[in-house]
C-alpha positions in Angstrom: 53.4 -31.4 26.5 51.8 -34.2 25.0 53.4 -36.7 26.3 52.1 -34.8 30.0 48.6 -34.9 28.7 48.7 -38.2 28.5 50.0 -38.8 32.0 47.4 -36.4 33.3 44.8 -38.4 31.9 46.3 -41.8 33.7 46.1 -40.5 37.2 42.9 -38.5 36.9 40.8 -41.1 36.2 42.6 -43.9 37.8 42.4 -41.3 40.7 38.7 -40.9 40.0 37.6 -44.3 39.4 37.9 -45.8 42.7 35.0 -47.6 43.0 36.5 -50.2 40.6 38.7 -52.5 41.4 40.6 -51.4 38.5 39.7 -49.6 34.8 38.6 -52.0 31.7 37.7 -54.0 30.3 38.0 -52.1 26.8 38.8 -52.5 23.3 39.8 -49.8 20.6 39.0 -50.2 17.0 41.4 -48.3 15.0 41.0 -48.2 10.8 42.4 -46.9 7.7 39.5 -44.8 5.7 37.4 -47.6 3.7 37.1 -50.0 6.3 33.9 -51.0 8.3 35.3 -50.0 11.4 31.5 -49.5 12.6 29.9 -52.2 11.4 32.6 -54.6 13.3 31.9 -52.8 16.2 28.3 -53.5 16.1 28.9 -57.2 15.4 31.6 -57.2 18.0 29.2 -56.3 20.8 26.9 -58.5 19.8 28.6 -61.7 20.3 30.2 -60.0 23.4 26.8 -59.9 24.6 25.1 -63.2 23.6 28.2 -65.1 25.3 28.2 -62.9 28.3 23.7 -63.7 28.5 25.0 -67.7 27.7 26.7 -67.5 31.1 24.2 -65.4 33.0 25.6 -62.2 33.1 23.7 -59.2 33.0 26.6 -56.5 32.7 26.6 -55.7 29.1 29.5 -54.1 26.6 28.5 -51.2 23.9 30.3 -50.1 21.6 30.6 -45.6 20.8 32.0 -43.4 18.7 29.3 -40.3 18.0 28.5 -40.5 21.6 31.8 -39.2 22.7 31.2 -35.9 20.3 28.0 -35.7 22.7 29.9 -35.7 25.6 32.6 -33.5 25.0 30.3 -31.0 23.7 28.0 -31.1 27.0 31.6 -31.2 29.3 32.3 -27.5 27.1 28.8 -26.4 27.4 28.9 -26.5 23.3 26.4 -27.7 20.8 27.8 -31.1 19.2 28.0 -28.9 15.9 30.6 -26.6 17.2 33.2 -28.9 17.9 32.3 -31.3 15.3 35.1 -30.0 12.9 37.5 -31.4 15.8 36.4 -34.8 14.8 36.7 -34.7 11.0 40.3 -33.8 11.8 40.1 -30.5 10.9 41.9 -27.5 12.6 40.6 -23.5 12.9 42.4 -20.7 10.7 44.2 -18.2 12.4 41.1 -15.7 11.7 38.5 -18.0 12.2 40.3 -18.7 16.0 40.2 -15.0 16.3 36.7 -14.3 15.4 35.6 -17.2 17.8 36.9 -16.0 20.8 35.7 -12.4 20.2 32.6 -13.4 19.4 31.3 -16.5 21.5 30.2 -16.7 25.0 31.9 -20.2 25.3 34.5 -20.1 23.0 37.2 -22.9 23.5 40.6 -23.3 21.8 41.4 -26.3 19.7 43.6 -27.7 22.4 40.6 -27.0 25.1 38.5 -29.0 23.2 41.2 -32.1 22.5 41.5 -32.2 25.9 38.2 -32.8 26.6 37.5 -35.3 24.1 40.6 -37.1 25.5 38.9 -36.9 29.2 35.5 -38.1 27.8 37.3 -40.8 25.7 39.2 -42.1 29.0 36.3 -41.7 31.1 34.3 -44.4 28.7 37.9 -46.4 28.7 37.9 -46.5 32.5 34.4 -47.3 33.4 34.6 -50.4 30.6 32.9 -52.9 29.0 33.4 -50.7 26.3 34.3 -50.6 21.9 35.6 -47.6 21.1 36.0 -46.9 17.6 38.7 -44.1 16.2 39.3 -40.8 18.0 42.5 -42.0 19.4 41.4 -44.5 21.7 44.6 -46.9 21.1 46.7 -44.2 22.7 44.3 -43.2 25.6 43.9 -46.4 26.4 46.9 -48.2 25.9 47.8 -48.7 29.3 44.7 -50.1 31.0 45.8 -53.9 31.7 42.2 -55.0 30.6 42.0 -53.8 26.8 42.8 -54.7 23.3 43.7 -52.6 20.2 42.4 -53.5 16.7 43.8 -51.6 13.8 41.7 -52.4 10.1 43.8 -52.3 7.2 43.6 -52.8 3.4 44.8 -52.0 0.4 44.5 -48.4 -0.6 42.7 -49.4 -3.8 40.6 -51.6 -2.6 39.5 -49.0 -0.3 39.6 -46.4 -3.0 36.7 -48.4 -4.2 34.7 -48.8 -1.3 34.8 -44.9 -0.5 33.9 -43.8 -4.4 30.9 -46.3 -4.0 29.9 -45.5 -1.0 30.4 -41.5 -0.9 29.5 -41.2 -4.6 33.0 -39.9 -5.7 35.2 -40.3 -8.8 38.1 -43.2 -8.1 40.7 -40.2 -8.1 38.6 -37.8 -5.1 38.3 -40.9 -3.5 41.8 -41.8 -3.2 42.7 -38.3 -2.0 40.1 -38.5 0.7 41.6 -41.8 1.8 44.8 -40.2 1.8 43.7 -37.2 3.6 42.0 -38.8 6.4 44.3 -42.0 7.2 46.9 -38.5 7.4 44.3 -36.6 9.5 43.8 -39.7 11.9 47.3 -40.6 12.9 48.0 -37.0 13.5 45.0 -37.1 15.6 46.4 -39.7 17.7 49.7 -38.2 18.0 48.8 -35.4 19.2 48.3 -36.8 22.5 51.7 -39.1 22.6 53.5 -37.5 20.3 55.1 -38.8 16.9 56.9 -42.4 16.9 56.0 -43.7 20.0 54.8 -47.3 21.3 51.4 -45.9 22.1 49.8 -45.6 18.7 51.4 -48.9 18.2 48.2 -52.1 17.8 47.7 -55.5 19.0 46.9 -56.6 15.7 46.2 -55.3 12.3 43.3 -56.9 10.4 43.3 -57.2 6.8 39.8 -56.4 5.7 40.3 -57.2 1.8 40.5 -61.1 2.6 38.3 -61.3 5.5 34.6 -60.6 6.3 32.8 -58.8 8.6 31.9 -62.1 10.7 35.4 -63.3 10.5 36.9 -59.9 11.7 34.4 -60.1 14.6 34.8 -63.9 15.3 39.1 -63.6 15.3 38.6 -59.6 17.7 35.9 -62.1 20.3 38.4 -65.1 20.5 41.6 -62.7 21.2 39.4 -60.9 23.5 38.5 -64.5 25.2 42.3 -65.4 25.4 43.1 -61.7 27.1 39.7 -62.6 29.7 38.4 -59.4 28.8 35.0 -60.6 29.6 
């Protein structure tokens, strides 16, 4: 069934994006919890941008991840809020699935909602010039010729230590939230593929212990100039 989602997404918006000559360019940022998966992003599109204004080129790249928790909520005819639990990786309770759909107008299942964050997340994908970071976007996106998928890794402790500074946690909470969510995330993406499959396989995993922020964006731009992304 998962593996069908995934083929249903293909052909509907390969079917549905016509107008291009074909879907991409995009790139997926993937991380373990700890690392500055946003804060590449942002740095990424900006030296996407000032080489694309070098040659002249007006089309420019941005880079999402809230936005598609926008979407999907709109495509429902939800408030961001109510779905929001979807993208901390959480699941409903039994009970708490029961009392939804007894008790909301617009109630939508866990899988309803999945769904359409997997359209909305292909629909970004498609149209291109795109960064999309987390929500599965390595395996929605996977097959578009035009794209490239960045995984950012490091050393659970060093992370550990990033996440009790940053969240204001104890060294132990905040090695059991890594934990947690690096779990919660690669279920997330399986869920559309299924487990042990090429498709939540990378390009290339970053270490971001040794490297820096500008070095992680400088070696994601030249891989991106070598694939002729942009």
């Amino acid at each position: 069934m998962k593996g069908d989602l995934l083929t249903y997404l293909t052909h509907h918006y390969y079917k549905n994006a016509a107008i291009k000559t074909e879907p991409g360019p995009v790139i997926t940022i993937s991380r373990e919890c700890g690392c500055p998966a946003k804060t590449v992003a942002a740095k990424l599109t900006e030296l996407i941008n000032q080489k694309l204004l070098a040659k002249s080129i007006k089309e420019q790249w941005k880079w999402i991840s809230k936005e598609i928790l926008s979407e999907a909520a709109k495509e429902l005819s939800l408030q961001p809020e109510e779905i929001s639990y979807v993208f901390d990786y959480e699941q409903k309770s039994i009970l708490e699935d029961i009392f939804s759909s007894h008790s909301h107008k617009y109630y939508q299942s866990d899988r309803k909602i999945r769904q359409t964050i997997g359209n909305v997340i292909r629909s970004f994908a498609v149209q291109g010039n795109v960064i999309i970071v987390g929500r599965g976007g390595v395996v929605i996106a996977k097959d578009i010729p035009h794209s490239l998928h960045i995984n950012l890794e490091a050393p659970l402790e060093w992370r550990t230590i990033r996440n009790a500074e940053k969240h204001h946690l104890s060294l132990e909470d905040a090695r059991k939230m890594a934990i947690d969510i690096d779990k919660k995330r690669k279920e997330f993406r399986e869920y559309f593929v299924g487990k042990n499959t090429d498709y939540t396989r990378f390009d290339l995993s970053i270490n971001c212990m040794t490297l820096s922020v500008d070095e992680i964006s400088e070696l994601i731009l030249k891989l991106a100039e070598i694939r002729k992304l942009f």
